[in-house]
C-alpha positions in Angstrom: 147.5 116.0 119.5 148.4 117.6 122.9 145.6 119.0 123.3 143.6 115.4 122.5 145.7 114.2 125.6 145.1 116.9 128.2 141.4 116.3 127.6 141.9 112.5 128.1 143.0 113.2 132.1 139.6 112.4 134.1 138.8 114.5 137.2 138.9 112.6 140.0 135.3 111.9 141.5 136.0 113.7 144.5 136.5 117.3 142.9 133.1 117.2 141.2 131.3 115.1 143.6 129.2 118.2 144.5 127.9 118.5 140.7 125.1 115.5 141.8 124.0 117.1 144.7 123.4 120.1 143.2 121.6 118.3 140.0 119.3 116.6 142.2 118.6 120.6 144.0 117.9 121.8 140.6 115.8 119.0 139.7 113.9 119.4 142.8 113.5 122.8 143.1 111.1 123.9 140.6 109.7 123.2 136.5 112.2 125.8 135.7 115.3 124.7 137.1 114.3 121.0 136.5 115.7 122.1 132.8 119.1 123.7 134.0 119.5 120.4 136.2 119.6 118.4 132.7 122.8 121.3 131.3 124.8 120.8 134.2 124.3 116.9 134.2 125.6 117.2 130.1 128.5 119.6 131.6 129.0 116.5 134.3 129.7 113.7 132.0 132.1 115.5 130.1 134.5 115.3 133.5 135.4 111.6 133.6 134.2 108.2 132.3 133.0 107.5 135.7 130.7 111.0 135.6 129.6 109.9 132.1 127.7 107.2 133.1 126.6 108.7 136.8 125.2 111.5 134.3 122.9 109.0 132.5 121.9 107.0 135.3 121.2 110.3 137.6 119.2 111.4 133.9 117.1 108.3 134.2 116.0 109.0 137.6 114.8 113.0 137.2 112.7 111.8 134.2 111.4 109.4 136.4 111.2 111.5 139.6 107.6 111.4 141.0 105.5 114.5 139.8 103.5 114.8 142.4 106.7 116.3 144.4 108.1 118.3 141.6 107.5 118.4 138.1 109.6 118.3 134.7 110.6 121.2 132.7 109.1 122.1 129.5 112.0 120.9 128.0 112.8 117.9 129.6 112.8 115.3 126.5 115.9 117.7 125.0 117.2 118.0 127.9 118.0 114.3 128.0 119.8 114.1 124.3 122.3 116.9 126.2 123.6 114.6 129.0 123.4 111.6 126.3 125.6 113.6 123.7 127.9 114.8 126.9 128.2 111.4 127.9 129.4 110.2 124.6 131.7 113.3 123.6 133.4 112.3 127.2 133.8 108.8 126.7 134.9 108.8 122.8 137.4 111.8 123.5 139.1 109.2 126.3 139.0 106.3 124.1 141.9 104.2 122.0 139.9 104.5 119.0 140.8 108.6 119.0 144.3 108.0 119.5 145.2 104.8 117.6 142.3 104.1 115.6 141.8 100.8 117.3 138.3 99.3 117.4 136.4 98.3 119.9 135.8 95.2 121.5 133.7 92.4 119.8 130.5 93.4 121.8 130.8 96.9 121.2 131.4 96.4 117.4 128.3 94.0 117.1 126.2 96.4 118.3 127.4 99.0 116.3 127.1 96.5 113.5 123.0 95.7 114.5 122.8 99.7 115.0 123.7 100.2 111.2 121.5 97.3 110.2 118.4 99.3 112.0 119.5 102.4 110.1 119.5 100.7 106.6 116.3 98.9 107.4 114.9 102.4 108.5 116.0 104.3 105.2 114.5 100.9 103.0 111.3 99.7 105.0 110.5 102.2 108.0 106.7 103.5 107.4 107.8 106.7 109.5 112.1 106.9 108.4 112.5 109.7 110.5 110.9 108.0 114.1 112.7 104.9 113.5 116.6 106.7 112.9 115.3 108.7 115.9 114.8 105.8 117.6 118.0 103.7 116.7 120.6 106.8 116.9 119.0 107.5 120.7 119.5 104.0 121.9 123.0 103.0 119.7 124.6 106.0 121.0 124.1 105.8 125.5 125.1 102.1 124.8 128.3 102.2 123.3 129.0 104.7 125.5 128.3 103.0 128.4 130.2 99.4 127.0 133.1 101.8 126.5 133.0 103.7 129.6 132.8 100.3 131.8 135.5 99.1 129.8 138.2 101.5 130.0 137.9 101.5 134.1 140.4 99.7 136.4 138.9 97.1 138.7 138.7 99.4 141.5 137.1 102.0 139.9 134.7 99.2 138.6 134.1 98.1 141.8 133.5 101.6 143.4 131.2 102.7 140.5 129.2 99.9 140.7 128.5 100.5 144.6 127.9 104.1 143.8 125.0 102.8 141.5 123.9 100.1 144.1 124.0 102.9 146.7 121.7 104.5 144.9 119.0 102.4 144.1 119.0 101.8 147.7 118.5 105.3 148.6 115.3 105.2 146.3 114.0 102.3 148.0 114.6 103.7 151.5 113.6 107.4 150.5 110.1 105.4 149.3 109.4 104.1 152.4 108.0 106.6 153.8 106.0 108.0 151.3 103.6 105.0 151.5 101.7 107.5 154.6 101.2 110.3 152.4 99.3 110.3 148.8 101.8 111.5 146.9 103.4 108.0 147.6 100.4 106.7 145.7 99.1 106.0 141.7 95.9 107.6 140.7 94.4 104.7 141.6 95.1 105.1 145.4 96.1 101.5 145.8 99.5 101.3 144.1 102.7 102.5 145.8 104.9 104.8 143.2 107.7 106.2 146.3 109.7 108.3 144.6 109.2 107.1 141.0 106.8 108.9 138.9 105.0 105.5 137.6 104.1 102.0 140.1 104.9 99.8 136.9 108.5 102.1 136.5 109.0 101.8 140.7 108.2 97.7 141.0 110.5 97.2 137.9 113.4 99.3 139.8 112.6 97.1 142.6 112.9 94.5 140.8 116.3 95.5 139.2 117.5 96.4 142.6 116.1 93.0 144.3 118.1 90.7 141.8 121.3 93.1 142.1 121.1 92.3 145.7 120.2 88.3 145.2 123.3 88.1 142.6 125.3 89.8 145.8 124.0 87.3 148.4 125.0 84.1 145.7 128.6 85.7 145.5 129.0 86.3 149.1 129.2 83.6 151.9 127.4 84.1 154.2 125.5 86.4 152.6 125.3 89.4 154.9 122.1 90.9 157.1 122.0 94.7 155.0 121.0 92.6 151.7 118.4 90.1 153.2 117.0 93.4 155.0 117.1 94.8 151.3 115.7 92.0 149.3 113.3 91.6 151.9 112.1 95.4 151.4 112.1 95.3 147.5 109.7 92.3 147.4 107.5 94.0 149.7 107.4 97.0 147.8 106.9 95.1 144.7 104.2 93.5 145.7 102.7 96.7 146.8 103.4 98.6 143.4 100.9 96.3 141.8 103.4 95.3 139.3 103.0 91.5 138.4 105.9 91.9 135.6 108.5 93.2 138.3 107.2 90.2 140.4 107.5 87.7 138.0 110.8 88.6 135.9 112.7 89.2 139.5 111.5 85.0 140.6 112.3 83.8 136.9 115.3 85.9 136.5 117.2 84.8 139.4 115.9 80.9 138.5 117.4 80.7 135.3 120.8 82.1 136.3 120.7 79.5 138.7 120.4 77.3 135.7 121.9 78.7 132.8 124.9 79.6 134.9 126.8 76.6 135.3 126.1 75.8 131.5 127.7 78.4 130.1 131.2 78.7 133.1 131.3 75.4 133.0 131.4 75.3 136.8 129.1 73.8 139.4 126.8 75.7 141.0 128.1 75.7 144.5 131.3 77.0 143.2 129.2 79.9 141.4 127.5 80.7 144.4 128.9 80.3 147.8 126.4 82.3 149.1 123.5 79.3 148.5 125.7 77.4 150.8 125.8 78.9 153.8 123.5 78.5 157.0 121.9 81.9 157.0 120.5 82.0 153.6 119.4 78.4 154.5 117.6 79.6 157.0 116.4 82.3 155.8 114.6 80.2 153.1 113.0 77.8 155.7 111.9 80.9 157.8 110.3 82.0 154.8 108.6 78.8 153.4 107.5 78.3 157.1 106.1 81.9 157.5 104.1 81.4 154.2 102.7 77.8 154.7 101.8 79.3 158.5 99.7 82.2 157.0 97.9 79.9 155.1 94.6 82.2 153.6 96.5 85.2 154.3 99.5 84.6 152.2 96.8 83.5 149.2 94.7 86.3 149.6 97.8 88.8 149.3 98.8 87.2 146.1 95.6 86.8 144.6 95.6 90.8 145.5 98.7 91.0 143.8 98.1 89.1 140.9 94.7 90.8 140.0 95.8 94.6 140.9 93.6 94.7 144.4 91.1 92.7 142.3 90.6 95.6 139.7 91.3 92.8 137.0 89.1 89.7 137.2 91.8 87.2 136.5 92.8 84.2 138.8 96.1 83.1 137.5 99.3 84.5 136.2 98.8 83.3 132.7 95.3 84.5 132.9 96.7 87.9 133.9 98.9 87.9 131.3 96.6 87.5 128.2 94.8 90.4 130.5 97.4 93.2 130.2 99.4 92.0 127.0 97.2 89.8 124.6 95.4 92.8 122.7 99.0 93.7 122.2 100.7 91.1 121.4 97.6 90.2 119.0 98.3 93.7 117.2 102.2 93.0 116.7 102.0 89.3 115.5 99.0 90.7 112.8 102.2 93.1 111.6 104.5 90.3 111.9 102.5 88.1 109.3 101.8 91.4 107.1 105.8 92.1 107.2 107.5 88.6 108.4 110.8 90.0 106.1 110.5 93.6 106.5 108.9 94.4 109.5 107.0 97.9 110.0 110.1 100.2 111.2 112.1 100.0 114.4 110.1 102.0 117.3 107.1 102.5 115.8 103.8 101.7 117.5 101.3 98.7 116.1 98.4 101.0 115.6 99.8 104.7 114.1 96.6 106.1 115.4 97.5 105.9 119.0 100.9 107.2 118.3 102.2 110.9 119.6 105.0 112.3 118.2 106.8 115.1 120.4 108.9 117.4 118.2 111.2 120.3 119.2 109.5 123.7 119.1 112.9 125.3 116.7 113.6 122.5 114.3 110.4 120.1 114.3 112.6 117.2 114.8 111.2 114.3 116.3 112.5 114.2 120.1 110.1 111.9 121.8 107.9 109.1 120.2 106.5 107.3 123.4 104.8 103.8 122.6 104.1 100.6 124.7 104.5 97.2 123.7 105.7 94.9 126.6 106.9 91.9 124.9 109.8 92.3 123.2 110.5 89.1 121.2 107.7 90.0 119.5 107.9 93.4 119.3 111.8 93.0 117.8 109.7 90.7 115.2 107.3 92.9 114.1 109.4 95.9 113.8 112.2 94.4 112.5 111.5 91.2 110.7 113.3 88.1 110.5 116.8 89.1 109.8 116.7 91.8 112.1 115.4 89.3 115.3 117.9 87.0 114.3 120.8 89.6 114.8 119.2 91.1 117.9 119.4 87.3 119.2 122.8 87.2 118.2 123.2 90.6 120.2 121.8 89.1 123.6 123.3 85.7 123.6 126.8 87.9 123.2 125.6 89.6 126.8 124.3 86.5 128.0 128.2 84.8 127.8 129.7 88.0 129.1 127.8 88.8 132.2 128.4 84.7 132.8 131.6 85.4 132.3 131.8 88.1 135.3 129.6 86.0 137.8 126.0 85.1 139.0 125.9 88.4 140.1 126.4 89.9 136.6 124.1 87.2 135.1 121.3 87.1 138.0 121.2 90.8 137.2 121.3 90.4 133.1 118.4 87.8 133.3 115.8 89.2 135.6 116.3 92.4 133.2 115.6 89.9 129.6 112.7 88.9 131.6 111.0 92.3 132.4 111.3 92.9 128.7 108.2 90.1 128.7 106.3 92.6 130.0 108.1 95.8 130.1 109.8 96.6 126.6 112.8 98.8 127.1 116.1 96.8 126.0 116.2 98.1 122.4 115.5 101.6 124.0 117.1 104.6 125.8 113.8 106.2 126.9 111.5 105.1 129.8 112.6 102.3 131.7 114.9 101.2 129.1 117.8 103.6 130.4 118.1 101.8 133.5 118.5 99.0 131.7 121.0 99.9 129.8 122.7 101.2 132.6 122.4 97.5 134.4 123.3 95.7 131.3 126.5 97.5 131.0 127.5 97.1 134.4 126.9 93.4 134.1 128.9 92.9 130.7 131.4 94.4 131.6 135.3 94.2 131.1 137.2 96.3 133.2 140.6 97.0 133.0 143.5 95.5 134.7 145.3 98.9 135.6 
């Protein structure tokens, strides 16, 4: 028992602040060390709660790291399960539940709950069992541990960890910047700006992330200050010049229906939500910025018309029309699976068409470590995999986030919105690969419930 409690003191950030910089080095450095970078993030996150969830947001960003600078080890994809199972060794070795057997809170218990739903679902209806536990046990696992982790932290630490993660989504924007004069800063296409990011639909959705982050900031703050309308400013620029229409989109509707669902659920009027909508310089800035748009006239409609149909590569004319463009073959192939399975669904994480599918196993077990697929809309895609039942409980799952992140402000819920939204066209909430870690790691931050100590 002594031993249980020694392990349970965190080191304070500043005695392993180094480990990062030296990640990143290793990252950077070569194929070769990119691997070792991924063992000493696992080794990281067993230091604190705090590291633990640095450790999966830094793993997030060297999977995402733009290949054209550096590329990933040959085994990156276990690489990734070792800072996950780091993260959650350090954060259920700190918890109550070790020491007093008390459960967690009603959030973390639900989704624990849906997790072992998936499983049994797997086991019963799954067409490939093994891809779909895969799938479940690598996305049930970082999100616990990252709903525990936020909420066994005091306030301050809260606060400070959460500028540490602002921080650096900011450094990705500004280290971006100038790669748009080289290009390695550049898709294949030659058109698209990817910065830093290995992927222009992964960069605009970080953008986007990192855009409503900052508009949640600017509704809390009055006045809002000059650093995040210089920010917001830059990630809507560099959205638009990613290509990607879903970041776009889910940034506009996400921060409009916190604006409205906000006040619902707290019960509050808006302008006491959001002082920040109040004041005279984010008035102005809107005016300046309608006036600026209805001044360039044919300039401003041949930019989004640009945007909208990816340097007119796709002959669309609307955003509807580019929609049905980029998702309707898909979301054809999952409602055909929905009405074959409306009960049972085909198996969480599984593709709509099992030819297209590649499964990555590791070369000493043959366990399934990666199983990449794209769907985009997840409503659907939660329908076809998992049914009826299984939709209804993942609604039950989000409309507990939804009251918590309104709960902790219209930052929180600006945040937790625009990130719903992306899943329209960017699938990653039920998952702890691709983009869906830095959703998780958003998600957590905005539901969280922080300690008083």
């Amino acid at each position: 028992m002594q031993a249980v409690r020694s392990f349970q003191l965190s080191v304070p950030i500043s005695s392993v602040g180094w480990v990062p910089i030296l990640a990143i080095g290793l990252r950077l450095a070569s194929p070769t060390t990119a691997d070792a970078s991924y063992l000493l993030l696992g080794a990281f996150a067993l230091t604190g709660r705090v590291q633990a969830i640095q450790a999966l947001a830094l793993s997030w960003f060297f999977t995402f790291f733009n290949s054209g600078i550096t590329s990933l080890g040959p085994y990156s994809s276990l690489g990734r399960y070792v800072v996950i199972l780091g993260a959650a060794v350090s954060v259920l070795m700190r918890s109550d539940f070790l020491k007093s057997g008390k459960m967690p809170d009603r959030l973390i218990s639900f989704t624990i709950l849906l997790a072992a739903f998936v499983v049994i679902h797997s086991i019963l209806f799954s067409i490939m069992p093994d891809i779909s536990l895969l799938k479940i046990v690598s996305w049930v696992i970082p999100v616990v541990t990252l709903l525990a982790a936020w909420s066994r932290l005091s306030l301050n630490k809260v606060k400070q960890l959460s500028d540490w993660l602002y921080a650096a989504l900011v450094l990705i924007m500004v280290l971006s910047l100038p790669l748009i004069a080289f290009p390695v800063g550049y898709s294949i296409t030659g058109t698209a700006v990817i910065g830093v990011i290995g992927h222009p639909q992964a960069f605009g959705i970080t953008m986007s992330v990192l855009g409503a982050w900052t508009v949640g900031r600017m509704f809390a703050q009055h006045p809002p200050p000059w650093t995040s309308i210089i920010i917001l400013g830059l990630c809507l620029a560099l959205i638009v010049l990613s290509e990607t229409r879903t970041a776009g989109l889910g940034l506009v509707l996400g921060v409009a229906m916190a604006m409205i669902i906000s006040p619902l659920i707290a019960g509050k009027p808006l302008r006491k939500i959001a002082p920040g909508l109040l004041s005279r310089r984010f008035q102005i800035i809107i005016f300046i910025s309608v006036f600026a748009a209805v001044a360039a006239g044919s300039q401003a409609t041949s930019i989004v018309t640009d945007y909208i149909s990816k340097g007119r590569r796709a002959q669309v004319t609307g955003v509807l029309e580019a929609y049905d463009d980029s998702r309707g073959r898909l979301i054809d192939e999952m409602w055909q699976n929905f009405e074959n399975n409306p009960w049972t669904g085909i198996g969480f994480g599984l593709p709509s068409d099992l030819y297209e599918f590649n499964v990555v196993r590791d070369p000493f077990l043959g366990l399934p470590i990666a199983a990449p697929i794209e769907k985009g809309v997840a409503p659907i895609m939660v329908l076809e995999e998992l049914g009826i039942v299984g939709a209804v409980m993942v609604l039950v799952w989000v409309w507990m986030l939804f009251r918590r992140a309104a709960a902790r402000g219209i930052a929180s819920l600006t945040l937790l919105a625009t990130i719903l939204l992306l899943n329209f066209g960017e699938a990653g909430l039920l998952s702890s690969g691709g983009i869906g870690l830095l959703y998780l790691v958003a998600i957590s931050w905005a539901v969280a419930r922080p300690t008083d100590r």
